[in-house]
C-alpha positions as protocol buffer text, in pm:
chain_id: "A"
residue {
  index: 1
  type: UNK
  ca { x: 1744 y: -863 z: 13590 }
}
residue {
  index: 2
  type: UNK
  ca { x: 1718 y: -1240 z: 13559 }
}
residue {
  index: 3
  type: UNK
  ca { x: 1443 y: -1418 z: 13478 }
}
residue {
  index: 4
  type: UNK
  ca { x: 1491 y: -1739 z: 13607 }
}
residue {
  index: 5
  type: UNK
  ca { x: 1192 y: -1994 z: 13580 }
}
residue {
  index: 6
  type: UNK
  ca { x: 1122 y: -2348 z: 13779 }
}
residue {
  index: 7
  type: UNK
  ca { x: 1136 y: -2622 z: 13443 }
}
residue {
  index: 8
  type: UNK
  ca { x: 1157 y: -3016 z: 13439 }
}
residue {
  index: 9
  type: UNK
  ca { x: 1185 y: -3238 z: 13204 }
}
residue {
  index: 10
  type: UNK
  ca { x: 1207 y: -3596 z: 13246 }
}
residue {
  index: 11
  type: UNK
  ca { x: 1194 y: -3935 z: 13073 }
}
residue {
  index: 12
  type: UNK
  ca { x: 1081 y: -4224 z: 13246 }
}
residue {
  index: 13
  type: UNK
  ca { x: 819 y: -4541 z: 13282 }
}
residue {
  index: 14
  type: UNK
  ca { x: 519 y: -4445 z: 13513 }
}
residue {
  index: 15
  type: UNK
  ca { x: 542 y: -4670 z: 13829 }
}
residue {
  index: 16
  type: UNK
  ca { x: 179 y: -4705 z: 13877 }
}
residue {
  index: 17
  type: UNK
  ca { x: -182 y: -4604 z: 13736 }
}
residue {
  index: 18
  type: UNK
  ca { x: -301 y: -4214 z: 13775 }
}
residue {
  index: 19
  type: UNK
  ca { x: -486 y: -4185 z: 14102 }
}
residue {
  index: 20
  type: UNK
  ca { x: -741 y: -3946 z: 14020 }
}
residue {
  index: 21
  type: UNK
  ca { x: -904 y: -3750 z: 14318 }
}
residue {
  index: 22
  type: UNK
  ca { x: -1148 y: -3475 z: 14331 }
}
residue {
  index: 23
  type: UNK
  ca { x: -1142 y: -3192 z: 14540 }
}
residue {
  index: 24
  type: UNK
  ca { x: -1505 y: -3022 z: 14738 }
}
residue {
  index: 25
  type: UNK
  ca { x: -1436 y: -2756 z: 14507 }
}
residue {
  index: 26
  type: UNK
  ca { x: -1469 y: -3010 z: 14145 }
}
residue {
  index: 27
  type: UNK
  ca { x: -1083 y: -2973 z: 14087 }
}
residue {
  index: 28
  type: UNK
  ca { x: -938 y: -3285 z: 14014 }
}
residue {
  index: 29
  type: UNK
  ca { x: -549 y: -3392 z: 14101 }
}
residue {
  index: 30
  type: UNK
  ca { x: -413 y: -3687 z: 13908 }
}
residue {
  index: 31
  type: UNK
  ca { x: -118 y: -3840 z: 14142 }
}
residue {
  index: 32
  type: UNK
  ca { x: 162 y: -4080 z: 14017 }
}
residue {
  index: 33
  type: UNK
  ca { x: 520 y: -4183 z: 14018 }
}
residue {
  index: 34
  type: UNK
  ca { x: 801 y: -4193 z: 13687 }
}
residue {
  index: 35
  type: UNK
  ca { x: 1084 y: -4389 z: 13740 }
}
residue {
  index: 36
  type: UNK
  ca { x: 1422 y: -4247 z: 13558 }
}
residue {
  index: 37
  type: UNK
  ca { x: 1761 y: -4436 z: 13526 }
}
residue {
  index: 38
  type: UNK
  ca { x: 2109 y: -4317 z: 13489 }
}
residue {
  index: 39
  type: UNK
  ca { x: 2353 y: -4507 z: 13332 }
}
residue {
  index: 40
  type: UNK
  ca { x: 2743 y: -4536 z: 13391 }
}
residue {
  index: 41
  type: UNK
  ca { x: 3057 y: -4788 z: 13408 }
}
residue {
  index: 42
  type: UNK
  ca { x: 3223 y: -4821 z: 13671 }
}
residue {
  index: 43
  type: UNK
  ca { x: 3615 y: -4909 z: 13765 }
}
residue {
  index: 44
  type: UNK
  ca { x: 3570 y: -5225 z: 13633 }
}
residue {
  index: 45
  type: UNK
  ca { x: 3388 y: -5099 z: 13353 }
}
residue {
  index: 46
  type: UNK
  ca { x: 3040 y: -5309 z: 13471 }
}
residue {
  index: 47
  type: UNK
  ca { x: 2743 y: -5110 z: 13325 }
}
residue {
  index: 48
  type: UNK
  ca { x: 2521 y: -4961 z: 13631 }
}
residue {
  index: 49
  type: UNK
  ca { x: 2197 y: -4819 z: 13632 }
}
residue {
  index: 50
  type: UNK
  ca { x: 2061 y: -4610 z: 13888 }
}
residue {
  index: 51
  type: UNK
  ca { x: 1685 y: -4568 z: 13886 }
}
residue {
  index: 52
  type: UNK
  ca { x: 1526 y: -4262 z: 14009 }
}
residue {
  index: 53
  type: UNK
  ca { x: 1184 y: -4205 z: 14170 }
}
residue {
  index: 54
  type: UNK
  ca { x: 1007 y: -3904 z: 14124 }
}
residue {
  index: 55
  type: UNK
  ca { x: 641 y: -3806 z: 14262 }
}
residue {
  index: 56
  type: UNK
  ca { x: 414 y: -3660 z: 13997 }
}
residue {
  index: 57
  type: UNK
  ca { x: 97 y: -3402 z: 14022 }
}
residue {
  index: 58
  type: UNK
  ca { x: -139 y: -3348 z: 13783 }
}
residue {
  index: 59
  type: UNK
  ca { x: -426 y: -3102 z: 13727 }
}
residue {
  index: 60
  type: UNK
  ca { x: -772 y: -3123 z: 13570 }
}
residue {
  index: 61
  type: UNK
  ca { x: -765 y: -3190 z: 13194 }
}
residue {
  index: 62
  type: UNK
  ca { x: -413 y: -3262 z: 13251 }
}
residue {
  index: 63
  type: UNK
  ca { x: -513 y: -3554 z: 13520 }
}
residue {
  index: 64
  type: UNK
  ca { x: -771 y: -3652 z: 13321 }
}
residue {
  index: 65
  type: UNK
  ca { x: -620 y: -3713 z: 13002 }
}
residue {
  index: 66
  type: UNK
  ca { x: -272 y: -3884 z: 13185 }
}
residue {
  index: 67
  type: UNK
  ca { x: -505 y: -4116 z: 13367 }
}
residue {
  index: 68
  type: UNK
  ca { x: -700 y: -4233 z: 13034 }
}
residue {
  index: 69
  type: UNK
  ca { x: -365 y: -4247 z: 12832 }
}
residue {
  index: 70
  type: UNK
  ca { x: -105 y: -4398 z: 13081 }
}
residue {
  index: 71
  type: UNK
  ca { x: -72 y: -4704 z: 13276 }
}
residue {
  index: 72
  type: UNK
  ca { x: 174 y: -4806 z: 13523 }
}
residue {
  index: 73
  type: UNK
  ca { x: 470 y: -4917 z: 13292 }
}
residue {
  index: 74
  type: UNK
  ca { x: 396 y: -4620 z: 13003 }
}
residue {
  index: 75
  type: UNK
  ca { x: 775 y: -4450 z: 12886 }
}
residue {
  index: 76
  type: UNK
  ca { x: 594 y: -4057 z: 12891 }
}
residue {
  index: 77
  type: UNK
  ca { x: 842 y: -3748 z: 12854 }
}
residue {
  index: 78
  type: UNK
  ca { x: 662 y: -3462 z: 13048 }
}
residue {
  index: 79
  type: UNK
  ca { x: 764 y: -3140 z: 13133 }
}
residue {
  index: 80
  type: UNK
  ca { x: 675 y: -2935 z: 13451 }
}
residue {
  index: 81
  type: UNK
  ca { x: 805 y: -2773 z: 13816 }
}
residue {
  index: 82
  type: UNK
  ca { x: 914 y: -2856 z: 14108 }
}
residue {
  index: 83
  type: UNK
  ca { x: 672 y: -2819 z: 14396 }
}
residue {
  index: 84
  type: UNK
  ca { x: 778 y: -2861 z: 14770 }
}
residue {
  index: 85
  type: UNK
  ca { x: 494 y: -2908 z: 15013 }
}
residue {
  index: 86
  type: UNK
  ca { x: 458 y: -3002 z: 15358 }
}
residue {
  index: 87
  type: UNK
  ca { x: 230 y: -3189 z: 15546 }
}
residue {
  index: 88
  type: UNK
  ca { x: 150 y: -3336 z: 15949 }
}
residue {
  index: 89
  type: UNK
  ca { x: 114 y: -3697 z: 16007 }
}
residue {
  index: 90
  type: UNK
  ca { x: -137 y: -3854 z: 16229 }
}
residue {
  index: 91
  type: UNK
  ca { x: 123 y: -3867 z: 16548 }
}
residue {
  index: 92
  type: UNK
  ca { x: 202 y: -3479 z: 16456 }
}
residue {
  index: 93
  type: UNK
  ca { x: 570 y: -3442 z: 16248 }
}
residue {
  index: 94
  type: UNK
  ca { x: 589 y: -3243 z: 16001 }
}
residue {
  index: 95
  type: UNK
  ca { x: 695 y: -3447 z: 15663 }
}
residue {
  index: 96
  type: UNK
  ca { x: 851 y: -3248 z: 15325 }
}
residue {
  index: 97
  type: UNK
  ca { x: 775 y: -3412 z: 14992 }
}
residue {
  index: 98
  type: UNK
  ca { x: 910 y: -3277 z: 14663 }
}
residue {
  index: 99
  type: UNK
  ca { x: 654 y: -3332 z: 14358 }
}
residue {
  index: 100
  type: UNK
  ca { x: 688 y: -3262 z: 13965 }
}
residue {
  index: 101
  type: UNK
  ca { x: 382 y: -3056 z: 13933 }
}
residue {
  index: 102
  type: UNK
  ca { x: 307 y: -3185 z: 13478 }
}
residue {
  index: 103
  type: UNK
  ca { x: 215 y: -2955 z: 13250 }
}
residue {
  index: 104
  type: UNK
  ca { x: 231 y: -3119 z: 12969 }
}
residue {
  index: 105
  type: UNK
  ca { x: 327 y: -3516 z: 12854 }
}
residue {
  index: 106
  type: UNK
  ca { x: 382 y: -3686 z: 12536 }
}
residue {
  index: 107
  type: UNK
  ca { x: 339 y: -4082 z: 12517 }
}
residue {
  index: 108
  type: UNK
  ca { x: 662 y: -4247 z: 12427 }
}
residue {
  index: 109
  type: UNK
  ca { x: 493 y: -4604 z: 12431 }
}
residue {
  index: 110
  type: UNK
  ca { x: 96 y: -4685 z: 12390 }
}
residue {
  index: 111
  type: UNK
  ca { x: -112 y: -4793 z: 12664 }
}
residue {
  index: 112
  type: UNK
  ca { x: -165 y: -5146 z: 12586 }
}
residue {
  index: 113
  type: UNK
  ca { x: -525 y: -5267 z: 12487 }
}
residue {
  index: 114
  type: UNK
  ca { x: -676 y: -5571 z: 12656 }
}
residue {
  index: 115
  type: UNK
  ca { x: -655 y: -5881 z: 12459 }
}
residue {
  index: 116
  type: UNK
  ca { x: -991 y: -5994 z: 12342 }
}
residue {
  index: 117
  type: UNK
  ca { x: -1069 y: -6344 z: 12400 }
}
């Protein structure tokens, strides 16, 4: 028998802050976005870059520690798997939205510290 697992890994700048929420319950979900490009040439040898957007989900001490160490702009590696969810909108249809569920980051690039003046 196989044992096939559900692994990401991906490379990217973080599009915008962690949005931490918590749940009734105390959980806490940390929600972002990681942009990842793809280079190529093309027929007339022109470099192109495609860029990438992925939605990111993070749990807990995981959310926690990604929204005290990142900032929108960060390069982060993480690792993690996909999740597809569904959800209604106010006027009723049904929307599909895959997310990168993290376990686990590593910083690539600092957060930048304020510049004292």
């Amino acid at each position: 028998m196989y044992n096939i697992t559900n692994s990401v890994s991906l490379t990217g700048n973080l599009g915008k802050d962690v949005e931490i929420i918590t749940l009734d319950n105390g959980a806490k979900v940390g929600r972002t976005s990681i942009a990842t490009n793809y280079y190529y040439k093309n027929d007339k040898g022109e470099r192109i870059q495609e860029v990438t957007w992925h939605n990111l989900e993070a749990w807990n001490k995981t959310a926690d520690l990604m929204s005290q160490l990142l900032k929108k702009g960060s390069l982060v590696q993480l690792e993690g798997m996909l999740k597809n969810d569904t959800y209604k909108t106010k006027e009723g249809e049904v929307r599909y939205v895959t997310k990168i569920k993290v376990n686990s980051f590593k910083i690539l690039s600092p957060k930048e510290e304020p510049m004292p003046f």
